[in-house]
Backbone as JSON Lines, residues from 0, in Angstrom:
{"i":0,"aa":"X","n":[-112.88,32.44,25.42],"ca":[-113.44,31.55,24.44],"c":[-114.87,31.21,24.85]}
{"i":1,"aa":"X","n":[-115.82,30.86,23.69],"ca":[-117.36,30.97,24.07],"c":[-117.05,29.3,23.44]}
{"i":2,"aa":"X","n":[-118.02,28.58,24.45],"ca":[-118.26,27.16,24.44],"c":[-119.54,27.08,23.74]}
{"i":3,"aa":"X","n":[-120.05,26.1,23.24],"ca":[-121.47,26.32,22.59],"c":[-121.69,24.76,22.47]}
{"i":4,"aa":"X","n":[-123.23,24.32,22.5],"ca":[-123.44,22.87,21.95],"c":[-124.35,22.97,21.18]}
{"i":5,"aa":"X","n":[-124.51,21.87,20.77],"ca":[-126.33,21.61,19.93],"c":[-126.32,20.34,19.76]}
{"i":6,"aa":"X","n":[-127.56,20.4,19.45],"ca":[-128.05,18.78,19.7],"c":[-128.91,18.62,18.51]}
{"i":7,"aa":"X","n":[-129.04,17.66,17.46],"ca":[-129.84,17.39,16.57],"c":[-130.61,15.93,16.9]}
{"i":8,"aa":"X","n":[-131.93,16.26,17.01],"ca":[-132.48,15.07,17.34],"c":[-133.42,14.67,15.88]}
{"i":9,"aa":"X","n":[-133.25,13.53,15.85],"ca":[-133.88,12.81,15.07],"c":[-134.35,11.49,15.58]}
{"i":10,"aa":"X","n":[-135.44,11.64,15.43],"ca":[-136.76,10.45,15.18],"c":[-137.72,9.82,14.79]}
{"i":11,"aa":"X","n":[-137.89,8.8,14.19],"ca":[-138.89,8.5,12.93],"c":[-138.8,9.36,11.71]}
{"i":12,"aa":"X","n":[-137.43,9.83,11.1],"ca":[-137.17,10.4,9.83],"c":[-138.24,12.05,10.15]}
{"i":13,"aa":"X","n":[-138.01,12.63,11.84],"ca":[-138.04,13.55,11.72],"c":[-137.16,14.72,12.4]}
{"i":14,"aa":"X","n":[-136.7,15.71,12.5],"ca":[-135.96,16.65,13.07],"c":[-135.57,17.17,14.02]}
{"i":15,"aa":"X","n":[-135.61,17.82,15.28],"ca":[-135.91,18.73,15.63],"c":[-135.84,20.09,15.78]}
{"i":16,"aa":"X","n":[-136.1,21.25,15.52],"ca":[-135.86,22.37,14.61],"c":[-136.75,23.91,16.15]}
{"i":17,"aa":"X","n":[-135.79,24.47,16.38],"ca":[-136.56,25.23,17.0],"c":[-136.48,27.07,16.0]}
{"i":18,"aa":"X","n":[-137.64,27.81,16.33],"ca":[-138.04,28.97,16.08],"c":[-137.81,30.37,16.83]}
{"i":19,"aa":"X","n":[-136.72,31.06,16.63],"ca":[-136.64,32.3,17.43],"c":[-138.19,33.27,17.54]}
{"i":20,"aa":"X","n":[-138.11,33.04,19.0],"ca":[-139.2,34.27,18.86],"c":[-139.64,35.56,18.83]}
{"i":21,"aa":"X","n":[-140.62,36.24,18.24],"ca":[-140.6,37.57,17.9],"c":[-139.96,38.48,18.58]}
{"i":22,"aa":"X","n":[-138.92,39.1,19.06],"ca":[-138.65,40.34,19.48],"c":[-137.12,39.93,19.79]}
{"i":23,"aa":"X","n":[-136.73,39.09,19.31],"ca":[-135.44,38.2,19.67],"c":[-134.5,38.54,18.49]}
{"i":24,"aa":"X","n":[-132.85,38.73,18.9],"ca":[-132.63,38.31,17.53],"c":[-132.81,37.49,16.88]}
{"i":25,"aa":"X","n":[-132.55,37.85,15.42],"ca":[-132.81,36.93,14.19],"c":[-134.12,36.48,14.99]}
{"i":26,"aa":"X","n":[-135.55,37.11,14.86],"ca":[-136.73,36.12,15.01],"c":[-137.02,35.9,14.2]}
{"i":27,"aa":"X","n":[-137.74,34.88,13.93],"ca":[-138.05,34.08,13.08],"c":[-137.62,32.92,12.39]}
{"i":28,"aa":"X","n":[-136.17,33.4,12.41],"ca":[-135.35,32.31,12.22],"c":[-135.3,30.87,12.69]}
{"i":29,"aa":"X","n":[-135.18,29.95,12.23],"ca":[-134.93,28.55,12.14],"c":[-133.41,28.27,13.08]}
{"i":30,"aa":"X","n":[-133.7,27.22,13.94],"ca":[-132.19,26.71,14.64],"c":[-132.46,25.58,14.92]}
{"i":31,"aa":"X","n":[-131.21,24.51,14.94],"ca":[-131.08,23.72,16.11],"c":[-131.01,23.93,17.44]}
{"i":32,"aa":"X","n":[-132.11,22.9,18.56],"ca":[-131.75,23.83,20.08],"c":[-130.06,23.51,20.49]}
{"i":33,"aa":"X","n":[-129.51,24.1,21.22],"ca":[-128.39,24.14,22.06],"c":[-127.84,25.3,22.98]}
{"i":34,"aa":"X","n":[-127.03,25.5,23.84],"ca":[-127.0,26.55,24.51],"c":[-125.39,26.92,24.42]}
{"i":35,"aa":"X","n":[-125.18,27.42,25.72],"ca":[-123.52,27.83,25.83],"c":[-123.12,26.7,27.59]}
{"i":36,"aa":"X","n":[-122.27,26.32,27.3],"ca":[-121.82,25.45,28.56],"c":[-120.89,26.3,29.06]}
């Protein structure tokens, strides 16, 4: 079984939103950060 988290931060009615980067899967793509525990 794969464990996974994420974290949505919000502050002052704003987001936080991270960006895969180019050569990555899905780059470009839009995520919440989180990892695998």
């Amino acid at each position: 079984m794969l464990e996974v988290v994420c974290a949505i931060i919000l502050r002052e009615h704003e987001i936080l939103l991270c960006q895969r980067a180019p050569g990555q899967h899905l780059a470009g793509s839009w995520e919440f950060p989180g990892g695998k525990v």
